[in-house]
C-alpha positions, 0 to 999 in steps of 0.5 A: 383115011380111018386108017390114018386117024386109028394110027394117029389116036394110036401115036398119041396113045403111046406117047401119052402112056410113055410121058407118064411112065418117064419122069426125071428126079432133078438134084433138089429132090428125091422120088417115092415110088408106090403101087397098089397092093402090098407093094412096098414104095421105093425111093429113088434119087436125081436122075431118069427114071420109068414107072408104070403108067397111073394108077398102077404106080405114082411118084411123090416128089421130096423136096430135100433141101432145108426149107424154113416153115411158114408161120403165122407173122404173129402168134399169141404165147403166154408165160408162167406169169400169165403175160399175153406175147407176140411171137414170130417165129422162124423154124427150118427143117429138113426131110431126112427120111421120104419113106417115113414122110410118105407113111405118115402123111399117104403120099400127100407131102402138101399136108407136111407144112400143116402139121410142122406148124402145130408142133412148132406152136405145141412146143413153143406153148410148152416152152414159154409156160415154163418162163416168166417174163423177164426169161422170155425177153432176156433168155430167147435163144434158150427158149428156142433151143428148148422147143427145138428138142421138144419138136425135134423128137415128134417131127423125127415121126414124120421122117423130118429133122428140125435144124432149128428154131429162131425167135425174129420177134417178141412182142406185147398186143398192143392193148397191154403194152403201157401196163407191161412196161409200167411194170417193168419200170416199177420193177425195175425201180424197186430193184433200184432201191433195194440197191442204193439201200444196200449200198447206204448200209455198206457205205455206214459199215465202212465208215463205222469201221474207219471210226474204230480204227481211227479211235484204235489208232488215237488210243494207240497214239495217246499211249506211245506219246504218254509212255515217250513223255513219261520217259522224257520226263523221268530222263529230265528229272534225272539230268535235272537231278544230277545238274542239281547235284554238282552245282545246286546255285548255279542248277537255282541261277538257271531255273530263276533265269528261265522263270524270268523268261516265261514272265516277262514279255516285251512292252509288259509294265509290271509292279512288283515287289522287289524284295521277292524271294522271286527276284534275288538272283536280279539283286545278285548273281549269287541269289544272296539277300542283301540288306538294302535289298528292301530298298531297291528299286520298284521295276517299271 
C-alpha cells in the first residue's frame, strides 16, 4: 500500500516537473527565456517549447501585437498662453524588441503600460506648452505628430516603437468654458473689424481711383470736343467766307432768313419797327431800302 501511494506522489511529481518545463508561445506573442546567473535570456517564437523547471529558468510572455495604451479619459495640458485643456488621447504602440523590453522593466512586462503613459503625458506636456490656443484647437494632428517623435525616441529604450498618436478629444473644464469662449468671440470680433475697416479703406481707394480717372477722362473728353468744334468752326467760317465771296447778297438774304427763323415762334405777337435794318429783306428781296419803307405796315 505505501508502495502504491510513494508511486502515486512520484507520477505527480513528474507530471508537475514536466508542465513546468513545457509551455507552448501562440502566434500572438513571443517568449523571453531567462536563467539565474549570467546567463543570457533568449527569446523564443510561436510554437512548443522546454525549459527548466522554476526557478531555475522563467519565460516572460510578449505580447507583439499593436496594442493602444490605456490613459486617463481626460488629462489636464495647458498652452503657451496659459489655457487649462481636457485632453484624451489615444497612443498605439508596439513591442519591437522583448529583450531590451524584459532588461528595462526585469521580466516584469506589467509594468510597461505605467511607464508608456508618462511618456506619453511627458510628451504631449511639452507639445502643447509650445502652442497657443488657437494652434491647439486648429493644428491637432500636428501636435500629436510632435509628441509622437518626441515619445518615439524614449520608449525605443524600452524595445517599443510608438505607431502613433491621436487626440479623440480636446477640451475646456467646465469652470472656464464661458471666459475661453467669451474670448474667442471677442477675438473673433476684433478680427472682424479689422477686416470690414480694411475693406472701407480698399473700397475708398478704389472709388478715389474711378474719380481721377472719370475727371481724366472728362478732361480728356473736353479737350478732343473743344479742338473737333474749333475745327468745325474754323471749317464754317471758311465756307461761310467763300459762300460770302461769290454772292455776298444772297450769303446776306441767308443769314436775314435764318435770324428770322430763331426769332419768331408761332403765336408770338410782336411789335417792332418795321423800318429796321432787321427787316429789309421782308421789304424786298433784295434787301434794298425803299422810300415808303418807313410807311410799311407794323406786323402783329
Amino acid at each position: 500500500m505505501n508502495r502504491i501511494i510513494a508511486l502515486v506522489v512520484g507520477i505527480v511529481i513528474v507530471l508537475f516537473a514536466a508542465s513546468s518545463m513545457v509551455f507552448v508561445v501562440d502566434q500572438r506573442h513571443m517568449a523571453v527565456v531567462s536563467g539565474h546567473g549570467d546567463a543570457e535570456p533568449v527569446l523564443l517564437g510561436p510554437g512548443l517549447h522546454v525549459k527548466l523547471p522554476p526557478p531555475l529558468q522563467t519565460v516572460m510572455l510578449v505580447d507583439s501585437r499593436i496594442r493602444s495604451l490605456d490613459t486617463p479619459d481626460e488629462d489636464r495640458y495647458i498652452t503657451s498662453d496659459k489655457t487649462d485643456l481636457l485632453v484624451d488621447p489615444v497612443v498605439r504602440y508596439r513591442v519591437a524588441d522583448p529583450l531590451k523590453l524584459f532588461a528595462q522593466t526585469k521580466g516584469d512586462e506589467q509594468t510597461l503600460p505605467d511607464r508608456l503613459a508618462l511618456l506619453a503625458r511627458s510628451a504631449l506636456s511639452d507639445a502643447f506648452a509650445k502652442v497657443t490656443l488657437t494652434d491647439a484647437l486648429g493644428k491637432q494632428q500636428a501636435i500629436a505628430d510632435e509628441a509622437r517623435g518626441a515619445m518615439a525616441s524614449a520608449a525605443g529604450s524600452l524595445g517599443v516603437d510608438v505607431i502613433d498618436i491621436q487626440l479623440a478629444r480636446i477640451d475646456f473644464p467646465a469652470a472656464m468654458t464661458d471666459s475661453v469662449f467669451k474670448r474667442m468671440s471677442a477675438a473673433r470680433e476684433q478680427a472682424a473689424s479689422v477686416e470690414r475697416a480694411k475693406g472701407v479703406a480698399e473700397a475708398d481707394q478704389i472709388k478715389a481711383d474711378a474719380l481721377i480717372q472719370q475727371q481724366a477722362l472728362l478732361a480728356q473728353a473736353n479737350l478732343q470736343a473743344q479742338t473737333i468744334k474749333g475745327e468745325g468752326d474754323g471749317k464754317a467760317a471758311a465756307i461761310a467766307a467763300d459762300a460770302y465771296g461769290r454772292d455776298p447778297q444772297f450769303y446776306e438774304f441767308y443769314q436775314s432768313m435764318l435770324a428770322y427763323r430763331n426769332t419768331f415762334k408761332p403765336n408770338d405777337v410782336i411789335v417792332v419797327d418795321s423800318s429796321s435794318e432787321f427787316f429789309r429783306f421782308m421789304r424786298s428781296p433784295t434787301g434794298d431800302v425803299t422810300p415808303d419803307a418807313a410807311a410799311a405796315p407794323r406786323k402783329h
